[in-house]
C-alpha positions in Angstrom: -98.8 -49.2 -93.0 -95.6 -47.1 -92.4 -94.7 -43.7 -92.7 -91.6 -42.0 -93.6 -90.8 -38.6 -92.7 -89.0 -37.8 -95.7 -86.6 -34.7 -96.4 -86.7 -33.0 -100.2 -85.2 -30.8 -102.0 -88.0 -27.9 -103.3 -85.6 -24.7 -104.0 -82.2 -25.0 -105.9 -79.6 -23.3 -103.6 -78.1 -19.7 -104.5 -74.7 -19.6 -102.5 -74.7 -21.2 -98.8 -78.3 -23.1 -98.7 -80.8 -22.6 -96.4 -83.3 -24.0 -94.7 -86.0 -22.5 -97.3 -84.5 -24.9 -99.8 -85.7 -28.2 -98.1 -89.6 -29.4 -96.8 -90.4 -32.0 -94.7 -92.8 -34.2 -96.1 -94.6 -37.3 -94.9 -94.8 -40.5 -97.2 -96.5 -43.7 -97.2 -95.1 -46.4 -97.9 -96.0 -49.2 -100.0 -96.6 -52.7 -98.9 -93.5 -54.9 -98.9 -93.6 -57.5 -101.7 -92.0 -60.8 -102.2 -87.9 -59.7 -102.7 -89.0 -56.5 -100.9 -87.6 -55.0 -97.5 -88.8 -51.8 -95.4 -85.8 -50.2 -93.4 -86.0 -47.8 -90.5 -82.6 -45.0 -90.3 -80.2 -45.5 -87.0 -77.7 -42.8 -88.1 -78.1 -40.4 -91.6 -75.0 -38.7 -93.0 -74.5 -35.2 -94.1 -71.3 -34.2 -96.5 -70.2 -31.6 -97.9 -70.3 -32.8 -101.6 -74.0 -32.8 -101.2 -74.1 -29.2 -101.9 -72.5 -30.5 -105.2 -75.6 -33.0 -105.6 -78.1 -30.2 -104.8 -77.1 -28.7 -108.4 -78.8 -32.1 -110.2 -81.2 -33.2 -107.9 -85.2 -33.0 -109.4 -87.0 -30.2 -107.6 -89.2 -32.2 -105.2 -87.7 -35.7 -104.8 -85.9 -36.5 -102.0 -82.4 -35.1 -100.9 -79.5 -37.0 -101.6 -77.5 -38.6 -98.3 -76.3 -41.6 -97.2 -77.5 -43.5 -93.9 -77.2 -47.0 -91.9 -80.4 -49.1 -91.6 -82.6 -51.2 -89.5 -84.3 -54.0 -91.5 -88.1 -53.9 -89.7 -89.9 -55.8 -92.2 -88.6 -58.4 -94.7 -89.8 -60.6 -97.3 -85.8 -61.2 -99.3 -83.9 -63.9 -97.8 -80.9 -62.3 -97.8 -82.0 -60.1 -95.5 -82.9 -60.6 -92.1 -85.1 -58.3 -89.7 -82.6 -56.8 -87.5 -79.9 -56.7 -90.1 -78.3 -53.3 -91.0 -77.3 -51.7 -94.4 -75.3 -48.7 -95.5 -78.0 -47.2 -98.0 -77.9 -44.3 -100.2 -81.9 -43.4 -100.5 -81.1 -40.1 -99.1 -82.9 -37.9 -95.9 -85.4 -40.5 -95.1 -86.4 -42.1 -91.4 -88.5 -45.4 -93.5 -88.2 -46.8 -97.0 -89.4 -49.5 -99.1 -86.4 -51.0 -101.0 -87.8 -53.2 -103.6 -85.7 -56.5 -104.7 -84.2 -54.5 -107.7 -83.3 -52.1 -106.4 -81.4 -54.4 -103.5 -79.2 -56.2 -106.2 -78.4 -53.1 -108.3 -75.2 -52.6 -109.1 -73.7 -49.9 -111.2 -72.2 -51.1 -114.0 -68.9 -48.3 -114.3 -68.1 -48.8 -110.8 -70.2 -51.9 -109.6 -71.1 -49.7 -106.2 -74.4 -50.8 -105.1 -77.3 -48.7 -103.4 -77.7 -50.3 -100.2 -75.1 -53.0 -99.1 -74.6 -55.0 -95.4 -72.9 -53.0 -92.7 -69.8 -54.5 -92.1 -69.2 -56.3 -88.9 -68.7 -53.3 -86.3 -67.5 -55.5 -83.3 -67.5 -53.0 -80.6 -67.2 -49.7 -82.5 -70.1 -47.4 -83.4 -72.5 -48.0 -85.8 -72.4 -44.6 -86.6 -68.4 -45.2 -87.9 -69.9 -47.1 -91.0 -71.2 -43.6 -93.1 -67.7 -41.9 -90.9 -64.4 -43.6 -90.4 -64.8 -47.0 -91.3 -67.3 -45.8 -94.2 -67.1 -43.3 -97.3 -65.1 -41.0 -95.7 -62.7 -43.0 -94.2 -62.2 -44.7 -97.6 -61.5 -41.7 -99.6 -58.7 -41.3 -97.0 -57.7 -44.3 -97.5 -57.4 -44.8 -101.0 -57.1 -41.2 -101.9 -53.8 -40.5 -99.8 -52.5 -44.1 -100.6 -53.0 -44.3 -104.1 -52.9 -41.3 -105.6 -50.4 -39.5 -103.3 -48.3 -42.3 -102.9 -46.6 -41.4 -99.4 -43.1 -42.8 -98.6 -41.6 -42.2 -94.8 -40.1 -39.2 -94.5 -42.3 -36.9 -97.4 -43.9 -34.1 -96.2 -47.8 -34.4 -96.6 -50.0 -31.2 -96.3 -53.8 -31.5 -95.2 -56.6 -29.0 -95.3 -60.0 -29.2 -94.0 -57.9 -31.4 -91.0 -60.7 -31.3 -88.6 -63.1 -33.3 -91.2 -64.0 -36.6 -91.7 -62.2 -37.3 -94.6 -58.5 -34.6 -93.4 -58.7 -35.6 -90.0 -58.2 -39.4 -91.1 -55.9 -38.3 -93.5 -53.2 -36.8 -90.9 -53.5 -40.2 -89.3 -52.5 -42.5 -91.7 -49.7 -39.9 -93.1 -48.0 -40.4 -89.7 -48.9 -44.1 -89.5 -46.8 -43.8 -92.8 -44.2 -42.0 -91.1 -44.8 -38.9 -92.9 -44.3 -35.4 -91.8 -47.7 -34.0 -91.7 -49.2 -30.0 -92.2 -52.3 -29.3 -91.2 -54.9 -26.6 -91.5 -58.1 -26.5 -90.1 -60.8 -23.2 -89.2 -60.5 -23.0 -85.8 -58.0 -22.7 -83.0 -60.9 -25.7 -81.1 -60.3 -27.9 -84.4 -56.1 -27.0 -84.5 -56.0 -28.0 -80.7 -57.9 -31.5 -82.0 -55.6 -32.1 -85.2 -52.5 -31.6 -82.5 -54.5 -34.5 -81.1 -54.2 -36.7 -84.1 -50.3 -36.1 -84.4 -49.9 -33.4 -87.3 -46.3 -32.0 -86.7 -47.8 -28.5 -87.4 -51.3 -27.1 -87.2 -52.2 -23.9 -88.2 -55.7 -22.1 -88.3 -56.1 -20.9 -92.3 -58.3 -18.0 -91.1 -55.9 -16.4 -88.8 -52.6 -17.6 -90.7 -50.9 -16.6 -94.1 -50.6 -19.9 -95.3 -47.5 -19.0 -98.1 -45.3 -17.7 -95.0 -46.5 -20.8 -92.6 -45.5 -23.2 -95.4 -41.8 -21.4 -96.0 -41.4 -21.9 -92.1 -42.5 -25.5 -92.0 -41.7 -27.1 -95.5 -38.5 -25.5 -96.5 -37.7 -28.8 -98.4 -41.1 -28.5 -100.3 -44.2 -30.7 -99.3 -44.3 -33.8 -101.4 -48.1 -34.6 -101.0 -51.3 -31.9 -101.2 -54.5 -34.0 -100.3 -56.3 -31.0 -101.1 -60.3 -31.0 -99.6 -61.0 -27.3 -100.1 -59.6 -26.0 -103.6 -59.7 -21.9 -104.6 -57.2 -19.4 -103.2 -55.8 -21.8 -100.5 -54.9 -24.2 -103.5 -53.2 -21.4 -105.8 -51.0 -20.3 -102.1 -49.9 -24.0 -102.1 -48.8 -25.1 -105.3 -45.0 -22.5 -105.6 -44.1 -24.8 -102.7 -44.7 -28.4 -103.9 -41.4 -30.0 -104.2 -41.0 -31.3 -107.9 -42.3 -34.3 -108.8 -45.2 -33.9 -106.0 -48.8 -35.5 -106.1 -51.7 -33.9 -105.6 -55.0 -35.3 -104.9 -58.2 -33.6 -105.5 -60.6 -34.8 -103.2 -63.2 -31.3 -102.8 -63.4 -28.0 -103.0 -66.1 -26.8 -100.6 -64.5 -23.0 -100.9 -65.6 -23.1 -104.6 -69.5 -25.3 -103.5 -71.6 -22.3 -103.2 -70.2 -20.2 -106.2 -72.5 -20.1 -109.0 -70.4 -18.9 -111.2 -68.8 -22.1 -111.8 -71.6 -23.1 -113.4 -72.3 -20.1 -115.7 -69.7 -21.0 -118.4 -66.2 -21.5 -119.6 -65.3 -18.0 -120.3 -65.8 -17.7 -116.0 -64.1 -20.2 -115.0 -61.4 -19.7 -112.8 -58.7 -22.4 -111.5 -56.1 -22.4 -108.8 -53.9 -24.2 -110.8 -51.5 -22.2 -112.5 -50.0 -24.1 -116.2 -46.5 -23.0 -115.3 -46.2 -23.9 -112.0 -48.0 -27.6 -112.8 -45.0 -27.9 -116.0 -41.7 -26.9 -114.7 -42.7 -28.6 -111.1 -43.9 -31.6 -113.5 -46.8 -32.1 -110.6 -49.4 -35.0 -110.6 -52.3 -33.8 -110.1 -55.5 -36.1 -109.8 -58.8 -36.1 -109.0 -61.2 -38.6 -107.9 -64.4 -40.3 -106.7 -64.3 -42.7 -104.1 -66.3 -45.2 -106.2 -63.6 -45.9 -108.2 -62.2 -48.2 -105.7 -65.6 -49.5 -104.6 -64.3 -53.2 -105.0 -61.6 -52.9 -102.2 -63.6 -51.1 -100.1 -63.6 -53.8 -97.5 -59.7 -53.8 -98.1 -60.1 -50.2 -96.1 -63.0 -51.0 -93.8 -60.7 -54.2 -92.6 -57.6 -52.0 -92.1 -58.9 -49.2 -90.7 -61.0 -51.0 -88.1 -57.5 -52.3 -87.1 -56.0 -49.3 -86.6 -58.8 -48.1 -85.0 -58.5 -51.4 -82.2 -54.7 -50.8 -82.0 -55.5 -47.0 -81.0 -53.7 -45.9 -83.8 -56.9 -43.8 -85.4 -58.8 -41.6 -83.9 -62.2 -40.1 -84.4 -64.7 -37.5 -83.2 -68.4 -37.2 -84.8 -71.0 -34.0 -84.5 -74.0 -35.3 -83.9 -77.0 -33.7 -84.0 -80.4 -34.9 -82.9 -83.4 -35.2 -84.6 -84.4 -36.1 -87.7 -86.2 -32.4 -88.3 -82.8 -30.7 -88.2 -81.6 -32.9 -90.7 -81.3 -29.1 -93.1 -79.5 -27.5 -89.8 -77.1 -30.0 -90.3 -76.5 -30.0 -93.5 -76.0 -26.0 -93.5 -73.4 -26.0 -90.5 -71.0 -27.6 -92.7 -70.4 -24.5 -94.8 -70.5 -22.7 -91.7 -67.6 -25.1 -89.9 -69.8 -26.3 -87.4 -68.5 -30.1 -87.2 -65.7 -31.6 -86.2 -65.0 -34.7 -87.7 -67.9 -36.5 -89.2 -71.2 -34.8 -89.2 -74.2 -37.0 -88.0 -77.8 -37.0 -87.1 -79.5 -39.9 -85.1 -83.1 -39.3 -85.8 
């Protein structure tokens, strides 16, 4: 019989979460059934939109997350022991996947719960829930698509330093874009220097109105925006017009419970005026919307990766037991890049 050590979520958040809010648990598992497999975790994700999930989770099940599994036990064909799979049955070291739950698929965006890890050749396994993963294809699709960079625009990037920004200054330059960057640190500004952003700033120790007159005096064409609130509003008066925005998160605004309360709190960076005579495009969006050309990304950016034109750096922390610890550093800037744990 196996047992899974098995994260859940027992206290709704209030602001920053803490380790009160999650218990470890210990599960056993089921027998595996004809269509059935058991997987073992290699590598679990933490992200910051998780804090988002934490809002609609059930009080008691297991937190939400994304990992890459081992097949250890198999009675499906399709699915060898040994063989690994991107799954999204959250904090969890063992689980029993039964056959339906193998060939789901959702029928809006036909993602699917668990699905083979593409072929890695010689790059981390860990790079399939990081660069060549999720994050890497919200990047991907989110700068390409909705922002819609020519060579030459201006592209402006906060939250530089993370898995999905720091992916995103690389293919703006692999675009031949001028790149702005801001990230929390002066260790994460000396990193997205690294990556090839023309001009880095730390948005702690920086007035980012002034730092954008100096360095976009033509206007930035392209906001791939992954941290909303206050730093948004400062942007917007010096989008050039026409610009694109894309919304891809807004962890300043994730811990504010009063975004839930009502309509008559809400607040928004966005301000009508600017948005009108600017005649911006703003858009946001879920990286399940392009979950059928997901290998599209995976195969380009694995390129890129081989031809040294992407780079990437991953947090990992060990042990499955600080999977919470993890989680929580996030909010606090702890990673750079992708945050990982290898249990």
């Amino acid at each position: 019989m196996v047992v899974s050590k098995v994260w859940q979520l027992v206290k709704r958040p209030q602001g920053l979460p803490t380790l009160d809010d999650f218990k470890l648990i210990e599960q056993k598992l089921p027998p595996c059934s004809d269509g059935d497999v058991i997987v073992e975790a290699v590598c679990l994700s933490v992200d910051p939109y998780m804090r988002y999930k934490a809002r609609d989770i059930t009080l008691g099940s297991t937190m939400y997350g994304s990992h890459v599994a081992r097949v250890t036990e198999s009675k499906n064909e399709a699915w060898k022991v040994g063989a690994l799979m991107v799954t999204y049955l959250g904090w969890r070291t063992h689980t029993h996947i039964p056959a339906q739950l193998l060939n789901y698929k959702d029928p809006k965006t036909q993602a699917t719960v668990c699905y083979p890890l593409p072929d890695m050749e010689d790059l981390p396994t860990s790079l399939g829930i990081g660069l060549l993963g999720m994050p890497g294809n919200t990047a991907y699709f989110g700068l390409l698509e909705l922002c819609e960079p020519k060579a030459g625009d201006t592209v402006l990037v906060n939250g530089a330093a993370g898995a999905v920004g720091s992916a995103v200054v690389q293919i703006a330059k692999i675009k031949g874009c001028k790149v702005i960057a801001f990230a929390g640190s002066d260790e994460k500004v000396a990193w997205v220097k690294e990556l090839g952003a023309d001009h880095v700033f730390n948005y702690k120790t920086t007035d980012v109105g002034k730092a954008l007159t100096e360095t976009a005096p033509q206007k930035i064409n392209c906001y791939f925006d992954n941290v909303g609130g206050q730093f948004t509003a400062d942007v917007l008066p010096h989008m050039q017009d026409l610009g694109r925005v894309a919304l891809c998160g807004a962890i300043s605004t994730y811990n504010d419970e009063k975004q839930l309360i009502g309509a008559a709190s809400l607040t928004s960076p966005f301000h009508e005026g600017t948005l009108i005579w600017k005649e911006l495009r703003v858009e946001g969006f879920l990286v399940t919307r392009y979950t059928h050309r997901k290998m599209e990304a995976f195969n380009q950016m694995k390129q890129w990766c081989k031809e040294g034109k992407l780079k990437y750096k991953e947090t990992i922390t060990e042990g499955f037991e600080n999977m919470p610890k993890a989680f929580i550093g996030l909010f606090h800037g702890d990673n750079i890049g992708k945050a990982v744990v290898m249990p």
